[in-house]
C-alpha positions in Angstrom: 9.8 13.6 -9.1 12.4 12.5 -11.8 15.0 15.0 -10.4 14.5 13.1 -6.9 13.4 16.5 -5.0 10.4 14.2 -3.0 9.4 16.3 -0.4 8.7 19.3 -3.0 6.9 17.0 -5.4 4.9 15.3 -3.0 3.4 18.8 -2.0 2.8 20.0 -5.6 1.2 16.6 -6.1 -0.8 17.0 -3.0 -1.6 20.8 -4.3 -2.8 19.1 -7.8 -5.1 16.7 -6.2 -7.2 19.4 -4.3 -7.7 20.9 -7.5 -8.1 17.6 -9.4 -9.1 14.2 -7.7 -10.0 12.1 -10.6 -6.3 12.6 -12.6 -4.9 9.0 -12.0 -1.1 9.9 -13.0 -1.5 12.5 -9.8 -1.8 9.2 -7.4 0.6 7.4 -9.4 3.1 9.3 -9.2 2.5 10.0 -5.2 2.9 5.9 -5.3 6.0 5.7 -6.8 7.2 8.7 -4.1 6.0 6.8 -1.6 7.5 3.6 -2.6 11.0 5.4 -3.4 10.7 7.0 0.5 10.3 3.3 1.3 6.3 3.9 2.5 5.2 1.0 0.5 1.5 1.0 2.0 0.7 4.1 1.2 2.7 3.9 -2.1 -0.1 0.7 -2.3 -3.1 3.0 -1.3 -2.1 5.9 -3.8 -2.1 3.1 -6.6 -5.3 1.9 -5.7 -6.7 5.0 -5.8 -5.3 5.7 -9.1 -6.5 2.5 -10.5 -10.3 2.9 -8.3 -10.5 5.8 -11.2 -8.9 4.5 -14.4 -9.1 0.2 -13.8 -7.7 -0.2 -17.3 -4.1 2.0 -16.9 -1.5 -0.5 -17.9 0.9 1.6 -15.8 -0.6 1.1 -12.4 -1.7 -1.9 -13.1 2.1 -3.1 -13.4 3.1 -1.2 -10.5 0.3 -3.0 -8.2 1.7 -6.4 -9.6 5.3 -5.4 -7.8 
């Protein structure tokens, strides 16, 4: 993700959820992907998801306010 490689990240993301749904960083990360790859709902749905498991995360919570 922070070397801007988005199509490998998004797989080993996608790789690190089947192992591990309830990680919230997994989802927002995928978000910001999303959001960077201009896909802003699903950016919006990975955030939600991430915030469906931890509703206090400062992080997602900011990101959601964008």
């Amino acid at each position: 993700y922070s070397q801007k490689r988005y199509q490998m990240a998004l797989n080993k993301l996608n790789q690190a959820i089947q192992i591990d749904p309830t990680q919230p960083l997994l989802y927002i990360r995928l978000g910001s992907i999303y959001y960077e790859l201009g896909l802003e709902d699903l950016a919006f749905d990975s955030w939600q998801r991430a915030i469906e498991i931890d509703p206090n995360n400062k992080e997602v919570i900011e990101l959601l306010a964008k």
